[in-house]
N, C-alpha and C positions, 0 to 999 in steps of 0.2 A: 497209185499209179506205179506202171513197174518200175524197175532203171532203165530198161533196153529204151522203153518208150521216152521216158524223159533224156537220156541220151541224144536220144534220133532228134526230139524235139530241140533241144539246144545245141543241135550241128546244124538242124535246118536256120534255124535265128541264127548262128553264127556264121554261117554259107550268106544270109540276107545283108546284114551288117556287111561283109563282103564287099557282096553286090553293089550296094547303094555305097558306099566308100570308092569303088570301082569307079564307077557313075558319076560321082561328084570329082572327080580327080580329074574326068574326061572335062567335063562342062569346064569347071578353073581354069583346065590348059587351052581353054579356046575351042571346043568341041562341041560341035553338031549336037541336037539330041539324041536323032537314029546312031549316031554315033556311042552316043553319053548309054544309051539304052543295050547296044550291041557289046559295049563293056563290059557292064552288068550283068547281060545274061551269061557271059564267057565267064567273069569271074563267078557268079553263083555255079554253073554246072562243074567248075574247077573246083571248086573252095570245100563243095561240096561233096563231093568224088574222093576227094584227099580227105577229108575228117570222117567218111565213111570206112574208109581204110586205115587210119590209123585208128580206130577207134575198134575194129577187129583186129586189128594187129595186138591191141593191149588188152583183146579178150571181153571187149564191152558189148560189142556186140556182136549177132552170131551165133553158130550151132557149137 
């Protein structure tokens, strides 16, 4: 497998991890699950976004 892919691969798990950390943080503090859920998906499309750019920033991925 190449790097770029294995890369991508382990920002997406790392974006997830994220997520679901997001999501449990919410539920603990007394949150809804639409709630718990609406976390999660703000922190994956954030977490995600940021490790896609620093991860071209340090050349890893990209033209």
């Amino acid at each position: 497998m190449q790097q770029t892919q294995m890369c991508m691969i382990i920002a997406v798990l790392a974006a997830l991890v994220a997520a679901v950390t997001g999501s449990f943080v919410t539920v603990v503090e007394g949150g809804r699950p639409t709630t718990a859920f609406k976390a999660g998906a703000f922190t994956f499309a954030g977490s995600l976004t940021l490790l896609i750019l620093v991860m071209d920033a340090l050349g890893v991925v990209g033209s």
